[in-house]
KESE-134337 format. One line per 2 residues: number of its first residue (from 1); for each residue x, y, z of C-alpha. Coordinates in pm, whole numbers, always signed. Example, Ala and Ser with C-alpha at 12.3 -4.5 7.8 and 13.67 -1.06 7.14 Angstrom:
<pts>
1> +1230/-450/+780; +1367/-106/+714
</pts>
This chain:
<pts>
1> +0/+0/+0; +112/+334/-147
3> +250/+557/+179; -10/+820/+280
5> +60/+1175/+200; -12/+1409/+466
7> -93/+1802/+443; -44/+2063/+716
9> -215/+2330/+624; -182/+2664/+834
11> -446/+2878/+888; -176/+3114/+1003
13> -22/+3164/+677; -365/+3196/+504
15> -442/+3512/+788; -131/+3618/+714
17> -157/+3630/+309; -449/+3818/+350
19> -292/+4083/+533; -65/+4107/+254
21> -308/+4162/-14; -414/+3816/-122
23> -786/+3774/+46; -909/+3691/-251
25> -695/+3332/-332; -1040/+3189/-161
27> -1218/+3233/-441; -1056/+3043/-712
29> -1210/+2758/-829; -955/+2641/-1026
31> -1086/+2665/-1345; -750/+2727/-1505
33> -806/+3048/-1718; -549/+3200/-1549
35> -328/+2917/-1644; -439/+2928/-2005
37> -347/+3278/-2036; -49/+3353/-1867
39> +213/+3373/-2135; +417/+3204/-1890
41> +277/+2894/-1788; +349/+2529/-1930
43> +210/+2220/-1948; +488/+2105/-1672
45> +444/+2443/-1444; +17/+2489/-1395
47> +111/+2867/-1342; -14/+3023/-1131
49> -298/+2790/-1088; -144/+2541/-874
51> -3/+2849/-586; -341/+2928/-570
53> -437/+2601/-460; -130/+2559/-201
55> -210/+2928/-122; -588/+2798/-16
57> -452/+2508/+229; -169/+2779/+385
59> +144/+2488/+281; +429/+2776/+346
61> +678/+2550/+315; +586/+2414/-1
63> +550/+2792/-183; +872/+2887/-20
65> +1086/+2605/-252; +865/+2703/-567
67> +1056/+2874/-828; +708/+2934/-1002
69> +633/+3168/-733; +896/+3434/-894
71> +794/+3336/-1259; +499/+3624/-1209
73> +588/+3959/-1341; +182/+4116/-1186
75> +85/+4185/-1578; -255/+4126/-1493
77> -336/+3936/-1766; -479/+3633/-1545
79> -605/+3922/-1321; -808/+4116/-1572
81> -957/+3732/-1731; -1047/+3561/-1371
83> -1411/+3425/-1364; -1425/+3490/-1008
85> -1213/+3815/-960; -950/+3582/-730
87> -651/+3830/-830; -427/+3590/-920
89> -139/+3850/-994; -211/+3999/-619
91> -222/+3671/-462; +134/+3571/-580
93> +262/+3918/-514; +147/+3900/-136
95> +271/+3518/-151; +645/+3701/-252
97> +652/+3868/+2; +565/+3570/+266
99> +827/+3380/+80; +1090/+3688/+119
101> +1022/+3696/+510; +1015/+3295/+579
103> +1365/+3283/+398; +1505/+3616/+507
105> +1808/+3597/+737; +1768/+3698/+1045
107> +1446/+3635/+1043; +1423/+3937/+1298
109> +1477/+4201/+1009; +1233/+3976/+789
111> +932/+4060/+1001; +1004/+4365/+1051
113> +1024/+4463/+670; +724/+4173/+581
115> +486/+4385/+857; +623/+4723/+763
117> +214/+4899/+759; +352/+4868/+1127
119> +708/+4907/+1142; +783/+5151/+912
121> +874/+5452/+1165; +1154/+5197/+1260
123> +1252/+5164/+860; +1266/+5519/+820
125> +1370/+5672/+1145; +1649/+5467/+1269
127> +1910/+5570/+983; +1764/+5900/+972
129> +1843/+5910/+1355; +2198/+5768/+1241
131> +2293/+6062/+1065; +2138/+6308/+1286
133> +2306/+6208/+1612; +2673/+6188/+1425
135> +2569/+6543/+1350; +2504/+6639/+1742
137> +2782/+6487/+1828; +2990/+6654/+1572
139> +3146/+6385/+1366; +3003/+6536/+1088
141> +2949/+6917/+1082; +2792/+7230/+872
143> +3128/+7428/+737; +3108/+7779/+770
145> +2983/+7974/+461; +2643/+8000/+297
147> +2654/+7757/+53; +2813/+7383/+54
149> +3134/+7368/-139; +3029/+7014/-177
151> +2883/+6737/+38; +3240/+6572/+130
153> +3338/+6946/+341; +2988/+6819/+516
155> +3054/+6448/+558; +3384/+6340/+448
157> +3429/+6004/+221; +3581/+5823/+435
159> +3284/+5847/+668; +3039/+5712/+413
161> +3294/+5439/+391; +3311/+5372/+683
163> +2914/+5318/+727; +2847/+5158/+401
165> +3109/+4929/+328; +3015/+4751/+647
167> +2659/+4791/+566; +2712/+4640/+231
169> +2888/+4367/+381; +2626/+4249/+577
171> +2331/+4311/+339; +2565/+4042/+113
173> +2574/+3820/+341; +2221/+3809/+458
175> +2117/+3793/+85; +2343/+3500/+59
177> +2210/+3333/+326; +1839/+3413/+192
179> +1947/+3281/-180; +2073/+2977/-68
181> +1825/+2840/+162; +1580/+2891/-156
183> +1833/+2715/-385; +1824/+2412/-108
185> +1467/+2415/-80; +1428/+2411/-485
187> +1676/+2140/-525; +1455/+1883/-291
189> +1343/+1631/-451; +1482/+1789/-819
191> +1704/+1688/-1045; +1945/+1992/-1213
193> +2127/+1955/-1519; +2449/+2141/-1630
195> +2638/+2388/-1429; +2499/+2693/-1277
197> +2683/+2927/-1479; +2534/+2826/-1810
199> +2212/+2826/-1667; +2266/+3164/-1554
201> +2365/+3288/-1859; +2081/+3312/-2095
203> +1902/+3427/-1768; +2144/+3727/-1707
205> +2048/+3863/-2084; +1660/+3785/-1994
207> +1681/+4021/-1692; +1916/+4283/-1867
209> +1676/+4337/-2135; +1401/+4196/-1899
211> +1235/+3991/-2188; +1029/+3775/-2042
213> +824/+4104/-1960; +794/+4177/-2259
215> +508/+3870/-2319; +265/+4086/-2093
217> -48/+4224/-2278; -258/+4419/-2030
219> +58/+4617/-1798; +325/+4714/-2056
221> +446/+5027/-1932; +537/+4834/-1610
223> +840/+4704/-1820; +1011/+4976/-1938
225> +930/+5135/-1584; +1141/+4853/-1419
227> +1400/+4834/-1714; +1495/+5208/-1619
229> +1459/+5159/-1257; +1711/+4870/-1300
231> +1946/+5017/-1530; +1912/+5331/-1310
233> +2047/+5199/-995; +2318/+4962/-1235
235> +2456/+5368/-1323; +2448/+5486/-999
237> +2653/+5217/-873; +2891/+5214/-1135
239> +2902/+5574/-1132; +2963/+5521/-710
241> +3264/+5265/-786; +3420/+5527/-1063
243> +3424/+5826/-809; +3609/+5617/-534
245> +3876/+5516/-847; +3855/+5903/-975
247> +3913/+6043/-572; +4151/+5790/-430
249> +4356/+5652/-763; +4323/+5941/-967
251> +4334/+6201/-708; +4024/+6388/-921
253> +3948/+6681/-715; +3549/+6688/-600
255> +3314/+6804/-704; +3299/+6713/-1048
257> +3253/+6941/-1297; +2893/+6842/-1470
259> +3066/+6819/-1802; +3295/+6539/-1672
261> +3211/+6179/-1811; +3183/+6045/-1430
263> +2964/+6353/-1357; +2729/+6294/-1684
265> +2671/+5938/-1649; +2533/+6010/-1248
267> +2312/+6224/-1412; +2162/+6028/-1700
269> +2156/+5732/-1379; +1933/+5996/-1232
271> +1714/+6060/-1486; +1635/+5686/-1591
273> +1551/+5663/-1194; +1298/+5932/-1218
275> +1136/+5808/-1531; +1120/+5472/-1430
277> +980/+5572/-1088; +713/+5817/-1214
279> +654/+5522/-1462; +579/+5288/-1211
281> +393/+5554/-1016; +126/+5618/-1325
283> +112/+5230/-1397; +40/+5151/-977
285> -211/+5454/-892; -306/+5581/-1206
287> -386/+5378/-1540; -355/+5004/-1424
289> -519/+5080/-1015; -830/+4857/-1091
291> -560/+4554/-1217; -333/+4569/-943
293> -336/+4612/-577; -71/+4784/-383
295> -7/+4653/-20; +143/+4825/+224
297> +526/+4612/+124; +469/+4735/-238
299> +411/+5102/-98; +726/+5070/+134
301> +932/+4926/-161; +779/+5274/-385
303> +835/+5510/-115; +1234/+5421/-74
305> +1239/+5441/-440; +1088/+5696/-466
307> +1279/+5930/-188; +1605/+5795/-272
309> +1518/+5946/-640; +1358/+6269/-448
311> +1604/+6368/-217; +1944/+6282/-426
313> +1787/+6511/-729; +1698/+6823/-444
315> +2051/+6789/-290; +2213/+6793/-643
317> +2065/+7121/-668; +2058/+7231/-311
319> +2401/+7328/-258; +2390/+7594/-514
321> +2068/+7783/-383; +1992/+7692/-18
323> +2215/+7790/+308; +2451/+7543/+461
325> +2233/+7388/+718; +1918/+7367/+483
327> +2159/+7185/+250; +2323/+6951/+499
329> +1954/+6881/+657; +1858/+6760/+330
331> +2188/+6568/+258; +2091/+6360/+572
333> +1784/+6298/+464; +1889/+6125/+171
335> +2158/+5935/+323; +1936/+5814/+566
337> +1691/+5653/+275; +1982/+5523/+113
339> +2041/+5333/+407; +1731/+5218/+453
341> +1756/+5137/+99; +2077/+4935/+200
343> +1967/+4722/+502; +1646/+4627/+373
345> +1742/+4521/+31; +1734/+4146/+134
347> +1393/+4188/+264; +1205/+4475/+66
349> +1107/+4378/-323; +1440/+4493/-411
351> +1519/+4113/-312; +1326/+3998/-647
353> +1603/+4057/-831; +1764/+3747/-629
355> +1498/+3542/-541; +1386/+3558/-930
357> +1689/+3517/-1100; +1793/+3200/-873
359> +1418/+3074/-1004; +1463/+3108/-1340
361> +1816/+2946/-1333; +1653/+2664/-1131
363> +1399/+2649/-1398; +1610/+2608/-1682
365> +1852/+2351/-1520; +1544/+2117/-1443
367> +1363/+2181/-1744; +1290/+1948/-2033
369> +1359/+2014/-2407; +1001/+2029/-2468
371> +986/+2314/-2183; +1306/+2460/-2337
373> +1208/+2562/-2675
</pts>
């Protein structure tokens, strides 16, 4: 006699998805349209049909080792076409979430970024608080004058180093922690094929041109919005590596002249920031509200976005019209969403960009050449 399979499920996670925006998984039926029209979905992955069903039952465990979970890009093509208005695109952006706090490492910071509609004072204020009390206690001080010179005579580089680098150490860490207990939990009971690397590879060019999006009918502006809010922060951080060769190997003297090639690309970094972030502001609130929900962990995710884009455009042009201490209150305002920015990436939707790529490498090292063409 065949072993008897037994289910958990957790009425706990089902209170808790619906707290994150999926209350409506408990009306599918399972019908399948959203299966037949996801562009997506294959005969070998019922997407997102069967997360619905473990979604209904509350089986955590088994949605937190699903790579099909990340397949979703919210298009709202199953959305817009459901029978019986279950959402599907919200569900499995509420179950994202749930899957980014049960893997998220320590799971202390998890919960406090998964329930942010209550934490986030804590998310905001803490690095703000940072920055303000190494002001008061005069680690960092206003020069004299009435305009900034530029932000380094107001907090040196080597106190930015200081913070971040540390900062950035443990954010990699946690994410690598994160990435591979979902790359353990995928692998159970799966059988890969080939090397990670070539897997990765036709994956990398998906997510750099961000294909895959591209199959969406109803949501299309959401993937140019993303493709400049990626290549965006991809400038600024190359443009944040070339100033630390340009100041400390090249002895450059700051601040750049906005002619200068360093100086140019920060800006055009800037700009694909703001039009991907007004983009995505538009697609979420304005012309696509009816086909896709925002919770309260999409609206923390906007909001860093959103001020990080805010506040480093107003202190680009601060310096040259406000005083000194308007200038350097603003300056800390940034930095102090850019750190937020930092310590939550593991936790916030910023950690899609992990959690989905490791999925679709998964995907093609178990796949089938049916599956692959």
């Amino acid at each position: 006699m065949a072993e008897a399979l037994q289910i958990s499920p957790s009425p706990a996670t089902r209170l808790d998805l619906m707290r994150r925006g999926g209350d409506t998984a408990g009306r599918c039926y399972q019908c399948a349209t959203c299966s037949s029209v996801c562009s997506l979905s294959t005969p070998g992955i019922p997407f997102p049909r069967r997360q619905i069903l473990l979604t209904q039952w509350g089986l955590a465990d088994q949605l937190a080792a699903d790579p099909a979970v990340w397949l979703c890009h919210q298009c709202a093509d199953c959305t817009e076409r459901c029978p019986r208005d279950a959402r599907p695109g919200d569900v499995l952006q509420g179950l994202r979430s749930l899957v980014i706090q049960t893997l998220a490492f320590p799971g202390l910071v998890g919960r406090l970024v998964g329930n942010v509609r209550r934490t986030w004072p804590i998310l905001f204020g803490v690095p703000w608080a940072f920055w303000l009390l190494l002001w008061a206690a005069g680690v960092i001080e206003v020069p004299l004058g009435d305009r900034l010179h530029a932000y380094e005579d107001f907090v040196p580089h080597g106190i930015l180093y200081a913070v971040f680098f540390p900062v950035a150490g443990w954010v990699t860490l946690a994410a690598g922690v994160g990435g591979a207990r979902f790359w353990k939990k995928m692998g159970e009971g799966t059988v890969r094929q080939g090397s990670f690397l070539a897997g990765a590879w036709p994956v990398l060019l998906d997510v750099l041109g961000h294909k895959s999006f591209g199959t969406c009918e109803k949501v299309t502006t959401r993937r140019w919005a993303h493709l400049a809010l990626f290549w965006g922060f991809v400038g600024a951080a190359v443009t944040s590596g070339l100033l630390i060769y340009a100041i400390y190997l090249a002895g450059a003297e700051m601040p750049l002249p906005l002619g200068h090639p360093i100086k140019i690309l920060g800006n055009l970094s800037a700009a694909l920031l703001v039009v991907g972030g007004l983009l995505l502001i538009v697609s979420r609130f304005g012309v696509h509200r009816s086909l896709i929900k925002t919770s309260a962990f999409d609206m923390f995710f906007l909001s860093v976005v959103a001020l990080v884009i805010a506040t480093g455009v107003i202190v680009e042009v601060a310096r040259f019209v406000l005083p000194t201490t308007a200038a350097g209150l603003l300056y800390t305002m940034h930095l102090g969403v850019v750190l937020t920015l930092f310590l939550t990436f593991p936790y916030s939707k910023f950690a899609h960009m992990l959690y989905r790529t490791l999925a679709l490498v998964h995907q093609r090292m178990t796949a089938t050449p049916e599956e692959e063409r």
